[in-house]
Each structure stands twice: as C-alpha cells, then as structure tokens.
C-alpha positions as CSV (number, residue, x, y, z in Angstrom):
1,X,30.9,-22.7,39.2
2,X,34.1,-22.5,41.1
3,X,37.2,-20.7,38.9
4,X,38.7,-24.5,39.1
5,X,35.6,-25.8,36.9
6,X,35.5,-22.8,34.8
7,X,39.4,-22.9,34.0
8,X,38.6,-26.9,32.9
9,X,35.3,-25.9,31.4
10,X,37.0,-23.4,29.3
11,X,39.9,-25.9,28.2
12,X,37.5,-28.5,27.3
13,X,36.0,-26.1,24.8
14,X,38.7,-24.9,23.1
15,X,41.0,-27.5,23.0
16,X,40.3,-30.6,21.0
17,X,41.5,-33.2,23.3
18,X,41.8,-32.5,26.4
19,X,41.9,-34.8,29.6
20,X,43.4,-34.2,33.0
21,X,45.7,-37.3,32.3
22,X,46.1,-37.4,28.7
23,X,46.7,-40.7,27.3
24,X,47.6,-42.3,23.6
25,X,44.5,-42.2,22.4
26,X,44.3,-38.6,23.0
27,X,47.8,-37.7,21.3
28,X,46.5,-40.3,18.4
29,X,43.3,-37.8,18.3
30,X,45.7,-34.7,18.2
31,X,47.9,-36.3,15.5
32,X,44.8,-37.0,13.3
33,X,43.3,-33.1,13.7
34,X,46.9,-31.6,12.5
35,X,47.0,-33.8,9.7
36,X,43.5,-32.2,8.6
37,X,44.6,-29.0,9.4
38,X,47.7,-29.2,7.4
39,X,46.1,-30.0,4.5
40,X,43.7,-27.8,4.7
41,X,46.9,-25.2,4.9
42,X,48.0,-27.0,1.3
43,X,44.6,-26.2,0.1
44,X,44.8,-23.2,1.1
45,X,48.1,-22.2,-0.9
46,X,46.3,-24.1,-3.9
47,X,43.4,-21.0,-3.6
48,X,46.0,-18.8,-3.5
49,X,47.7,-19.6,-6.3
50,X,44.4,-19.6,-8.2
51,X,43.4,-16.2,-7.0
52,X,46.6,-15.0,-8.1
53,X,46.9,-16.0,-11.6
54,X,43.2,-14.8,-12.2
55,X,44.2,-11.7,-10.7
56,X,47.2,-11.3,-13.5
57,X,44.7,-13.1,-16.5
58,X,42.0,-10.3,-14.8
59,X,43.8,-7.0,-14.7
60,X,45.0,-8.2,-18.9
61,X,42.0,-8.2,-19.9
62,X,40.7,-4.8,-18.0
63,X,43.9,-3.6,-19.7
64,X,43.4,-4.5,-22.9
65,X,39.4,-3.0,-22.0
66,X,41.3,0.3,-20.9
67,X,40.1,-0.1,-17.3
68,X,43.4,-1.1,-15.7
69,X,44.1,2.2,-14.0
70,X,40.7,2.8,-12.2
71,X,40.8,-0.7,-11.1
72,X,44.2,-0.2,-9.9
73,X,43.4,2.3,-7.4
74,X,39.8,0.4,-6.4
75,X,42.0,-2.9,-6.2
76,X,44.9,-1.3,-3.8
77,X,43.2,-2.4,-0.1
78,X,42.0,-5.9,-1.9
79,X,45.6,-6.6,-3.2
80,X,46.9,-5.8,1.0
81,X,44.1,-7.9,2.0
82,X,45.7,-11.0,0.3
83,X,49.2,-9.9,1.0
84,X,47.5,-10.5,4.6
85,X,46.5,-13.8,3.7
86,X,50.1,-14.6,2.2
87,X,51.0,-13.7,5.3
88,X,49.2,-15.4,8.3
89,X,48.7,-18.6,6.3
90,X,52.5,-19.0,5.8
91,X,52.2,-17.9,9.8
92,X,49.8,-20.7,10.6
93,X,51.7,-23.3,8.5
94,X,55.0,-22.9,10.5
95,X,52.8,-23.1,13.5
96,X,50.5,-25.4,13.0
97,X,51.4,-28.3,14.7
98,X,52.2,-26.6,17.8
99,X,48.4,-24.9,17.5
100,X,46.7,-27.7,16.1
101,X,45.0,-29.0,19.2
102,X,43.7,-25.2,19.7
103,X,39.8,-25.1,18.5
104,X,39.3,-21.6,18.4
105,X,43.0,-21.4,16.5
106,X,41.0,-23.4,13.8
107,X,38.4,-21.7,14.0
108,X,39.8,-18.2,14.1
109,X,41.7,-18.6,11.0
110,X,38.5,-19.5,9.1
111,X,36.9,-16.1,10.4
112,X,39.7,-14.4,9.0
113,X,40.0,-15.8,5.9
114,X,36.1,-15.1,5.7
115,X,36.6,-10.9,7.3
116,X,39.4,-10.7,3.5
117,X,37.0,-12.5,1.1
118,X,34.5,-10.2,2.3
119,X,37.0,-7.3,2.0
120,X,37.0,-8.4,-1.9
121,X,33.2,-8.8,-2.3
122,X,32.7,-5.7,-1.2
123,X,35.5,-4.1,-3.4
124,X,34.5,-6.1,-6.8
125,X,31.2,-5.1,-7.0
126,X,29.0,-6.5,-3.7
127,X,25.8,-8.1,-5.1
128,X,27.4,-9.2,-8.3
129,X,31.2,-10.0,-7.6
130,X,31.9,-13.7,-8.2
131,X,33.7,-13.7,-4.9
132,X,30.9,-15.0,-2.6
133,X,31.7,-18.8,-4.1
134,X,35.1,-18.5,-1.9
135,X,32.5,-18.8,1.5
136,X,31.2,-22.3,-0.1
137,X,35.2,-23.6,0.0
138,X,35.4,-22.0,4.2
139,X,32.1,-23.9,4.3
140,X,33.8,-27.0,3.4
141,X,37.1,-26.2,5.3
142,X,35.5,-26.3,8.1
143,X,33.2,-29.4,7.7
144,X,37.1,-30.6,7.2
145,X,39.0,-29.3,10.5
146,X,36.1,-28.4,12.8
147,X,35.1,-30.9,15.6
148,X,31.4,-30.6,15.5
149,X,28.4,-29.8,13.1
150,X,27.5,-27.0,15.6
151,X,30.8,-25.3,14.5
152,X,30.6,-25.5,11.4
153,X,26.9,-23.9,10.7
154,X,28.4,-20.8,12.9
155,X,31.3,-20.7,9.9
156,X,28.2,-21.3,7.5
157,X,26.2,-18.8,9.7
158,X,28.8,-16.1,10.0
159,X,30.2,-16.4,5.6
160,X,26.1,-15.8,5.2
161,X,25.9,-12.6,7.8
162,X,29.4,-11.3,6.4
163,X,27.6,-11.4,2.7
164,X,24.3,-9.8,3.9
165,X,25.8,-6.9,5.6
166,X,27.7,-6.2,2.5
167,X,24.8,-6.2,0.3
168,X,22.9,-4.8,2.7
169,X,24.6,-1.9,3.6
170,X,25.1,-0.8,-0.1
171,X,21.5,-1.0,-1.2
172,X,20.7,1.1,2.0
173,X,23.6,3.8,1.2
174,X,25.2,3.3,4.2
175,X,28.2,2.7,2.6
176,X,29.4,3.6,-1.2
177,X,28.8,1.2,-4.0
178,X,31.9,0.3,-6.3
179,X,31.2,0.2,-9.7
180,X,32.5,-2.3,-12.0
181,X,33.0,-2.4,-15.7
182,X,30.6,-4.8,-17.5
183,X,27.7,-4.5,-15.5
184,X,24.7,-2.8,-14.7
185,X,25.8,-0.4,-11.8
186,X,22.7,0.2,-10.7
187,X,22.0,-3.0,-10.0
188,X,23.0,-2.9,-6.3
189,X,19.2,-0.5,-5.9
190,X,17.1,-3.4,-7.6
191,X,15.9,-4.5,-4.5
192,X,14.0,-7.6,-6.3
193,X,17.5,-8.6,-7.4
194,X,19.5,-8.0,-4.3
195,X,16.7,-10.0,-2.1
196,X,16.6,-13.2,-5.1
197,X,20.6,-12.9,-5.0
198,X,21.3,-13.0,-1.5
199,X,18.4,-15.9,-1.1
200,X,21.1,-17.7,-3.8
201,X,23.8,-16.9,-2.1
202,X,22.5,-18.1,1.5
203,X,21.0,-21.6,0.0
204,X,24.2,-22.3,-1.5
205,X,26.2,-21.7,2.0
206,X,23.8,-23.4,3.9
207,X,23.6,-26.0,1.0
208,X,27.1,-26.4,1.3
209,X,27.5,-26.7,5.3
210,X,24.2,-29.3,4.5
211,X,26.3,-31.9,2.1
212,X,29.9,-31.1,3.8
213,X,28.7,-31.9,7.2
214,X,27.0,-35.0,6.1
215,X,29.8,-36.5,3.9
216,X,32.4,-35.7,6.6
217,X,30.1,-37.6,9.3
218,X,29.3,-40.4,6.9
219,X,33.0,-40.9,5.9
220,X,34.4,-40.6,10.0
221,X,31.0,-43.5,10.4
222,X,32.6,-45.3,7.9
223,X,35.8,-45.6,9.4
224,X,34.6,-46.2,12.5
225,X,33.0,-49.1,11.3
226,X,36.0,-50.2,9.5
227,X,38.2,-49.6,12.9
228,X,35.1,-51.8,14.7
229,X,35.3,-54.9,12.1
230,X,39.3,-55.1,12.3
231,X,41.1,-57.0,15.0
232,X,44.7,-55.6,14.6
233,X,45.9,-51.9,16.0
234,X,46.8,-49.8,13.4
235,X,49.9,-49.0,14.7
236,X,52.1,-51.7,15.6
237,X,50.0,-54.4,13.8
238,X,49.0,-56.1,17.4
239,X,45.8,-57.2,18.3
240,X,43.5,-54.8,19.6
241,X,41.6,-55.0,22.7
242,X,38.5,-56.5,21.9
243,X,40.1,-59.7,19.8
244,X,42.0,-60.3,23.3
245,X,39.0,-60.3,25.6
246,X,37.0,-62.9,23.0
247,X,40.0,-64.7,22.8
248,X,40.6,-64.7,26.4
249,X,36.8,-65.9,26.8
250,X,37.3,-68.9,24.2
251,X,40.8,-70.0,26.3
252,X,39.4,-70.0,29.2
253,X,36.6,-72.5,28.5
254,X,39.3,-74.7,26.1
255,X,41.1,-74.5,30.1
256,X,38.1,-75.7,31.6
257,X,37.1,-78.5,29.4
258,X,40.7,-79.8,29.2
259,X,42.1,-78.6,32.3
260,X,44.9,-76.2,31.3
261,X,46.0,-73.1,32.5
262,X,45.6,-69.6,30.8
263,X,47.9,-66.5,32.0
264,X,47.7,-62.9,31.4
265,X,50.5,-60.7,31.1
266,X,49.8,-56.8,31.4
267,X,52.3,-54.6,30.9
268,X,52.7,-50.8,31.1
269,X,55.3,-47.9,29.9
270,X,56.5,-46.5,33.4
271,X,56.0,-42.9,32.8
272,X,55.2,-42.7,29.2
273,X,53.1,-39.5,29.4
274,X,55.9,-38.0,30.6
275,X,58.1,-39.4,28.0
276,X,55.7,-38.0,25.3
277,X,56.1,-34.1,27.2
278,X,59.7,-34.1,27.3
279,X,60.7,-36.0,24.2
280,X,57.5,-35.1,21.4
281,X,54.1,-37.2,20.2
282,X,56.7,-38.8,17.2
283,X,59.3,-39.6,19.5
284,X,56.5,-41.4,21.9
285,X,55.0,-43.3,18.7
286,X,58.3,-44.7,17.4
287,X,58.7,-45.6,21.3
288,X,55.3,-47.7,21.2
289,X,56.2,-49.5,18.4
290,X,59.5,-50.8,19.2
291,X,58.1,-52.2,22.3
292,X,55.5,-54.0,20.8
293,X,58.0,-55.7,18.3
294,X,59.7,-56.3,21.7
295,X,56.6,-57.9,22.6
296,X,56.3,-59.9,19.7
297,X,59.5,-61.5,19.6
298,X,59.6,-62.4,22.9
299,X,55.9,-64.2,22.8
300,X,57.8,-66.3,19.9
301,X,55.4,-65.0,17.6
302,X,57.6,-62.8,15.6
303,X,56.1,-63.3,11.8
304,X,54.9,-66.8,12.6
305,X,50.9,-67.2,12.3
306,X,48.7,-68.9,14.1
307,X,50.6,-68.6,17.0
308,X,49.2,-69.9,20.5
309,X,50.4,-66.7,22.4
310,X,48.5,-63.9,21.9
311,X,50.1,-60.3,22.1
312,X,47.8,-57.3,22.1
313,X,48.2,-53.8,22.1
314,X,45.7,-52.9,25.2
315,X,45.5,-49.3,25.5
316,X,47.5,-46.2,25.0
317,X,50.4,-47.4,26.3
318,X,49.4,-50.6,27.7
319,X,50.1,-54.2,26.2
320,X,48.7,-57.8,26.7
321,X,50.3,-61.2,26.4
322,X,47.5,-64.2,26.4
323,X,49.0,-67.3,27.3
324,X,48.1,-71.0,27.4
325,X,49.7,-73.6,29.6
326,X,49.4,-77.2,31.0
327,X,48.4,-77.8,33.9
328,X,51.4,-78.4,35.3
329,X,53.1,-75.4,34.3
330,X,51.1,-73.0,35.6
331,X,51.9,-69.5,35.3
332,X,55.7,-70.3,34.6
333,X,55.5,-69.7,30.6
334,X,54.0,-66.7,31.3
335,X,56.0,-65.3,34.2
336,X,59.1,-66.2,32.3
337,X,57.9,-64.1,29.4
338,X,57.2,-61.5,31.5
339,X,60.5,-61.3,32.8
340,X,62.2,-61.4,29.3
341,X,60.0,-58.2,28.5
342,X,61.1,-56.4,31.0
343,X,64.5,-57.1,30.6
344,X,64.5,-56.5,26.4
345,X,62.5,-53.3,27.0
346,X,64.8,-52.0,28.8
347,X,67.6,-52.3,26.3
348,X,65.7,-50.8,23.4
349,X,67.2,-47.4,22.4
350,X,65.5,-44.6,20.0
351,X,68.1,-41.8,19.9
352,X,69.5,-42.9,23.2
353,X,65.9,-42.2,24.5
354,X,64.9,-45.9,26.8
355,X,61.8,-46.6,28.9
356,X,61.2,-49.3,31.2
357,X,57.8,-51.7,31.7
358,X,56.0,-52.3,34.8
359,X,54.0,-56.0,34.6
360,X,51.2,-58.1,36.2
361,X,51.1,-61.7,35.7
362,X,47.9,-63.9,36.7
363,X,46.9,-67.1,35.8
364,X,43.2,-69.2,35.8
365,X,42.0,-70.7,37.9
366,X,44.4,-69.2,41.1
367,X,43.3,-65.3,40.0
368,X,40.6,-65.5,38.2
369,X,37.7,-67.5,36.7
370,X,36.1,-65.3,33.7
371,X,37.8,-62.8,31.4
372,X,36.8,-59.7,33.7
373,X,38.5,-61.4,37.1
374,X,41.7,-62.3,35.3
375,X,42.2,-59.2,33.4
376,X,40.9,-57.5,37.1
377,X,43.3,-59.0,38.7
378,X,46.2,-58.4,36.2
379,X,45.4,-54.5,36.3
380,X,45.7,-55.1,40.1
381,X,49.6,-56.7,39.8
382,X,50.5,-54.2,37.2
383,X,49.8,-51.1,39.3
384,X,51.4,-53.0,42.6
385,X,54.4,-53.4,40.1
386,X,53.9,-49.7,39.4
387,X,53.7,-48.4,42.7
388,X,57.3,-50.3,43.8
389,X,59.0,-48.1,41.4
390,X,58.4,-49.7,38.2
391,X,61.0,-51.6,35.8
392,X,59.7,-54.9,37.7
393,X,57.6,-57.9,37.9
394,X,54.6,-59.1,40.2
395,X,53.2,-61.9,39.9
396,X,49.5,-63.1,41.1
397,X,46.7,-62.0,43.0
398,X,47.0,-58.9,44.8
399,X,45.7,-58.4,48.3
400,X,42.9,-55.3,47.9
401,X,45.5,-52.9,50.8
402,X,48.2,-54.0,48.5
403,X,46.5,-52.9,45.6
C-alpha cells in the first residue's frame, strides 16, 4: 500500500465521516455523532455528581464507624484519580465539537474513564468493591457514541481485562491487597470466590455490550425505517428525493397520455462545501434552509397544498423543482422559475453571509423520455451552468463535449 492509501486508510478509521469531497449528508452525520457525544458528556457530569455525594454520605458513615482516618490516606490517589476526571471531562466538553468527528477521541476517553474506575476498584477492595458496576455504564456509553458493534465489545473486552488483572494480580500477591472495613479481608485468597466473582462480573459486561448493542441497532433500524416511510426532508420540510423520482415517473405518463410537458429544474449551491469550511456546519444549515424557502415561494407553493409544482430537496446541497406544463408552453414555466431562483438566492443574507445557485433546466419529450434521461440530462445543464462560473442558467440538452 502506497503512503497515499495508507494516509486515507488511516483517516477512514478514525474519523467518523470522512470522504475526499465531503458533502451534507456527511456534516448531517457529524452533527448527529456530537449531539451523542454531548450527552454522553451530560451523563457523565450526572456520574460525577453521584460519585461525589456518596463519597461525602461514605466517608460519614466510616466516620461515625471510626475508620475515616485509615481510609483517608488509602483514599488520597482515588480522590486525584477523580479530580482527573473533573478535569479532562470539563476538557472534552469545551472541545467536543471540534473533536467529535475523531473515533479514537471517543474512544480514548472511554479507556480513560475505564484506566480511573479501575484505579478505585483496586483501592476499595478489588474482588469485592462495588465499583466494577461503573464498567456496565462505559459499556453502555459506548453502545451510545461508538460507530460499530466491533468497538464497542473492545470497550466491553478491555472494562473485563482491566477487572481481571486487578483481581488477578491480588490473589497472586503480585501486588498488595487493601483491606476494607466490613468485610472478610481474606476474601481476595478464596480462589472459588474470586473465580465465581469475576465469571459475575464478565457476564454482566458482556451482558451489557449484548442488550446495549442490540437496542442501539434496533432503535438507529427504527429510524431508518421511519426516515424510509417519510416523503419530506427533515430539514427544510421539502420533499425528499425519492417522492420526486415517483412523482416525476407518474407526470411523465399524465404528459404522455394528454400530451403536456413536464420540466425539471436542478439547482446547486456554487461552492457550498467551501462555504461550510469558512463560515461553520450551523452557518451552512441555516444557509440550506433559507434557500429552500426561496425555493418554495418562488414555485408558488409557499404554504399552499396540493400544489402542481413540486420542490424537493435533492441532495446535500442540491434542490429540485418538478414542473408541469402545456404543450404549448414548453419549458417556459420552468425556465422562468429558474431564473427567479437564481436571482432571489442571490439576495438572501444570513449575517451578510450570500451564496449563489447554478441551474439546469430540461423538459419531456426534447431531453428526456423516462425519469433517469430527464433527471440525466438536468445533472448534465447544471454542471455546464457550473463550469461557466456559476450564479447562471442553462437551459436544455447538453452536448456530451459540452458536458
């Protein structure tokens, strides 16, 4: 493998989404991931907090038991290990939408919140602390934030060898038990108890990868299948994709039984990955969305249903106007429509920010006989009307050297 492949071998692993020429649905798939992430960052602070006030309710009780100043010296690297925490979680939530798209920055901070709660097994007793149940929350965490079931049995994999080597290593001496008040400290040497323990521990980690791997994939399915049945983009509230090909199929045999005409408008944002880098992902969403209310208004379908034109949200960035005519219009409605996008797209202003639209007009029968030769040849005039420098117009069939 050439160092080229390897560089974009090792980006595709640890970065979420990643394509040489990223696209909407890319930054849609990078919004969706930091949302996760940040509230895994709230629940995090929520674990915290619990930790902390039984730490206080805890060390009252050992008090009141007389135990509170051998604890206190036992509990001194523990207490540092969840400053740490305090630390790189408030760390990670300043950063985390910059990071979000990182895997192994996802990752990573699951290992090290794993590394401290293995830090406080070991100090509260090993084979009996209570502290092994904080590996089933990681578990889930990751089932959460982690793009794959692959990842997250290596978090389930890793919580299970980080609790066996502590166990482990005590009951072989290898490194010194801590004794705890109100239990058998010699418990740690039963070696019936430590192996019927740690097979607990381990079904309950892999128990919990099991259940949180299966309800994250059956709730994403569910979605999915919800995103499959609908027919309007989320987003801007256009149709999506699909709807306009069926619709386009239906038209286009109303044309040929009455003899109409149907035209296709497809438009693009010149430069809009661009616009994304230099102006952020929120910036380029509020962007989309005020050009398909352009879009809207000027197909005279602004909050008027049924309507006879049909605007669509295409792609990423690209949008669809489906258009029936007479016969004797032609492509006029259309290319008129057209025009007036371009125009009122370039007026809009977010901030001062503005784009402008580049757009392909085709009509049946002239360009195209089926849905696939139409919207062919309207991809065809949109990217001739891109390669002129945008911010323009072309209308009809494009010759192939044109193209």
């Amino acid at each position: 493998m050439n160092p080229g492949r390897l560089t974009k071998a090792l980006q595709r692993r640890l970065i979420i989404s990643w394509r040489e020429q990223s696209g909407q649905s890319d930054i849609e798939a990078l919004e969706a991931n930091v949302e996760r992430v940040g509230l895994v960052i709230r629940l995090r602070w929520a674990i915290v907090a619990a930790l902390a006030v039984f730490s206080v309710l805890a060390a009252t009780i050992y008090a009141i038991d007389g135990h509170v100043v051998a604890l206190g010296h036992q509990m001194l690297i523990p207490a540092g290990a969840l400053g740490f925490v305090l630390v790189y979680n408030y760390y990670y939530q300043r950063n985390y939408k910059r990071f979000g798209n990182l895997a192994i920055f996802n990752a990573g901070q699951l290992l090290l919140d794993i590394a401290v709660v293995t830090l406080l097994l070991y100090y509260s007793g090993g084979v009996y602390s209570w502290f092994d149940a904080m590996y089933f929350l990681f578990v889930l965490e990751a089932a959460l934030i982690l793009e794959s079931r692959r990842q997250v049995w290596f978090i389930a994999l890793v919580a299970a060898a980080a609790y066996v080597a502590v166990v482990g290593s005590v009951y072989l001496g290898l490194v010194p038990h801590m004794p705890m008040p109100f239990v058998s400290n010699d418990l740690q040497l039963a070696g019936a108890y430590v192996a019927v323990r740690t097979l607990w521990t381990l079904t309950v980690v892999f128990g919990t990868a099991t259940v949180g791997t299966l309800f994250v994939s059956e709730t994403q399915g569910r979605v999915e299948r919800l995103l499959a049945l609908s027919v309007r983009d989320q987003r801007t509230g256009l149709f999506d994709r699909a709807f306009l090909r069926r619709e386009l199929a239906v038209e286009l045999e109303r044309a040929k039984r009455f003899d109409r005409g149907v035209s296709v408008v497809l438009a693009d944002i010149d430069g809009f990955e661009h616009f994304n880098d230099l102006f952020g992902v929120e910036a380029g969403n509020r962007m989309i969305v005020l050009v398909a209310d352009t879009l809207r208004a000027v197909s005279g379908c602004d909050g008027v249903e049924p309507c006879l034109v049909i605007g669509s949200r295409y792609g990423g960035e690209e949008f669809a106007l489906l258009v029936p005519e007479d016969a004797k219009t032609g492509p006029a409605v259309a290319s008129e429509m057209a025009e007036r996008l371009r125009a009122r797209v370039g007026e809009i202003r977010d901030d001062d920010r503005s784009v402008t639209v580049s757009v392909g007009v085709v009509g049946y029968p002239a360009e195209g006989r089926t849905p696939s030769e139409l919207l062919g040849a309207a991809d065809a005039a949109l990217a001739r009307a891109y390669a002129l420098g945008g911010n323009r117009v072309v209308v009809g069939r494009v010759a192939p050297e044109d193209a």
